[in-house]
N, C-alpha and C positions, 0 to 999 in steps of 0.2 A: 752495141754498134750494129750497123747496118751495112751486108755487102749484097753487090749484085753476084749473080751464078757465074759470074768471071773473073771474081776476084777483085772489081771496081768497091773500095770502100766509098759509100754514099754519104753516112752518115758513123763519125766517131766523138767521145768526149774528147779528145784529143786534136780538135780541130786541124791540126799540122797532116794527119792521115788521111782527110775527108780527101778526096781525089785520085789518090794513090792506090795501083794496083799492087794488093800482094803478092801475086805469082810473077812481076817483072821489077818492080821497083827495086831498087838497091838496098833503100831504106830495110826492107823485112829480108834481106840476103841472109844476113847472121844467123839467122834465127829459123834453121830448119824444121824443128819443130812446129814452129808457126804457120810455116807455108805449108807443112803435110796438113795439120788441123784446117786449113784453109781450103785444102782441094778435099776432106771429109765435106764438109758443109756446100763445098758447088756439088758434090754429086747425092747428097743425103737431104732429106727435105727435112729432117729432126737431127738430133744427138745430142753428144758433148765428148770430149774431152781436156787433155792440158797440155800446157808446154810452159816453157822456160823463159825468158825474156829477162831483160836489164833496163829497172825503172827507170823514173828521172835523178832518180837521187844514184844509180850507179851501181844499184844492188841487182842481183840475180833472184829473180822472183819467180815462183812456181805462180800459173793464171790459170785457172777452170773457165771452159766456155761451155755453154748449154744453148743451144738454137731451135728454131723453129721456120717456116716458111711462113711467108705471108704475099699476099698476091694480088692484083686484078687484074682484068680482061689478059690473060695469059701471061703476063709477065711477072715473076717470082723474086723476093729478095730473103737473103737471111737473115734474122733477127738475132742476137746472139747477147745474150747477157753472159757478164766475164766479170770475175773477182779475181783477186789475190786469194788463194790456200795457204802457202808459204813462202817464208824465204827459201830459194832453192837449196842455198848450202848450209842448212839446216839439221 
């Protein structure tokens, strides 16, 4: 996935997401987790960590994201590749 330093998703497989800001949307309210990993990555130009989430099938999923920055002429977005690790209640 692809966010801007604001939390603007630009780019998701989940085409439902591409427009939607993480840090206001409702959609990612639930899921605190998400939004904390989401303000690592606007202020960190690298990392990773996890969180928790509830797939499409309704299950509680444990996700790993690992990012990176990528940029031109001064504008920066995050790049972030994300798996499944676990089911969360595992």
């Amino acid at each position: 996935m692809v966010m801007q330093k604001d939390g603007l998703i630009v780019y998701d497989p989940d085409s439902g997401q591409i427009g939607k800001n993480t840090f206001s949307d409702p959609l990612f309210a639930p899921f605190p987790e998400l939004i904390t990993l989401a303000g690592d990555m606007s202020r960190e130009r690298v990392g990773n960590g996890t969180y928790n989430v509830i797939d499409a099938d309704r299950m509680n999923v444990t996700k790993e994201a690992m990012w990176t920055t990528v940029g031109i002429r001064g504008t920066e977005w995050r790049l972030a590749l994300i798996r499944i690790i676990e089911p969360a209640n595992s």
